[in-house]
N, C-alpha and C positions, 0 to 999 in steps of 0.2 A: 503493500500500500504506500511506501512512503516514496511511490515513485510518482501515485496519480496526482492528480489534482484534489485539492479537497474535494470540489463537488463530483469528481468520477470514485471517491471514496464512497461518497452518500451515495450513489447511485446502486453504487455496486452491491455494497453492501445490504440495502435497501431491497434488495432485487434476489436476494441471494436465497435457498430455502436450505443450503447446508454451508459454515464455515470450518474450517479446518485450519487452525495455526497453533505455533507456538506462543506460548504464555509471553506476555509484555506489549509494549505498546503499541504496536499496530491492532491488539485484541479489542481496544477502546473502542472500534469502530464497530463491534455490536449495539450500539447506542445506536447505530441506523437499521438492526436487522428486524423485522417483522418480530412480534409474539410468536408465530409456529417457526421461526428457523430455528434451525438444529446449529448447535454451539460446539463444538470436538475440541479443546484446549487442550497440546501435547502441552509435556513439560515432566520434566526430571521429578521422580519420586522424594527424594531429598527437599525440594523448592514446596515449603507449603504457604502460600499466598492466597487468599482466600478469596480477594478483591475482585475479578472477573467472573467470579460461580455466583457471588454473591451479586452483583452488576444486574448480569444474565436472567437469577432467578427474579429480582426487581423489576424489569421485564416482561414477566413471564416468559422465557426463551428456553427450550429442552435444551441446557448446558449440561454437558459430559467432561470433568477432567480425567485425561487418559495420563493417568502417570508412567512414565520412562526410567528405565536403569541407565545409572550414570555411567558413559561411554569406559570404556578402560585404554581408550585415547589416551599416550604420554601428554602427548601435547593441551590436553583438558585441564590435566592435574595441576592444581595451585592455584587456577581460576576459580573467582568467583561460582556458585553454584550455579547460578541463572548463564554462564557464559559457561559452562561446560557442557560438552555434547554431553547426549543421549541416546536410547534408541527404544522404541513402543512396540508392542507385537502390534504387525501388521492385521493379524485376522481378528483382534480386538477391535482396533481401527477399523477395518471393514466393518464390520458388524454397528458402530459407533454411526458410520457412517449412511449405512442401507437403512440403518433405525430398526434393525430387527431386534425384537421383546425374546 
């Protein structure tokens, strides 16, 4: 998002009936998604920030935090928790995704 224009953020987002990002600031832009869009916030198991679930549910928006194990990337290690990779099972995600109960 932070390549659009504001108003192609609102648009988008607006428009959207599923998002899927990592937890931080580009996630603000749920404040443009409808009440039924579907909300999927990856983000490292370690990082509990409450802020966007709680956004979302104020909203009424179906927000899913999908937690991720911290990468065992050398290159991660010493970072900040929020700047260290990650990785999420993909068939959770799917599932988060299709909205299947």
């Amino acid at each position: 998002p932070e390549d659009l224009s504001f108003s192609t953020q609102v648009s988008t987002f607006s428009a959207a009936e599923v998002v899927v990002g990592v937890m931080g600031a580009a996630m603000t832009n749920l404040l443009f998604c409808r009440p039924s869009s579907r909300i999927i916030i990856l983000t490292p198991s370690a990082w509990h920030e409450p802020f966007y679930r709680t956004l979302g549910n104020a909203l009424s928006q179906n927000i899913v935090s999908l937690l991720g194990r911290s990468s065992l990337d050398p290159e991660s290690k010493g970072h900040p928790i929020h700047l260290q990779g990650f990785h999420v099972d993909t068939s959770l995600l799917r599932h988060c995704v299709l909205g299947a109960s």
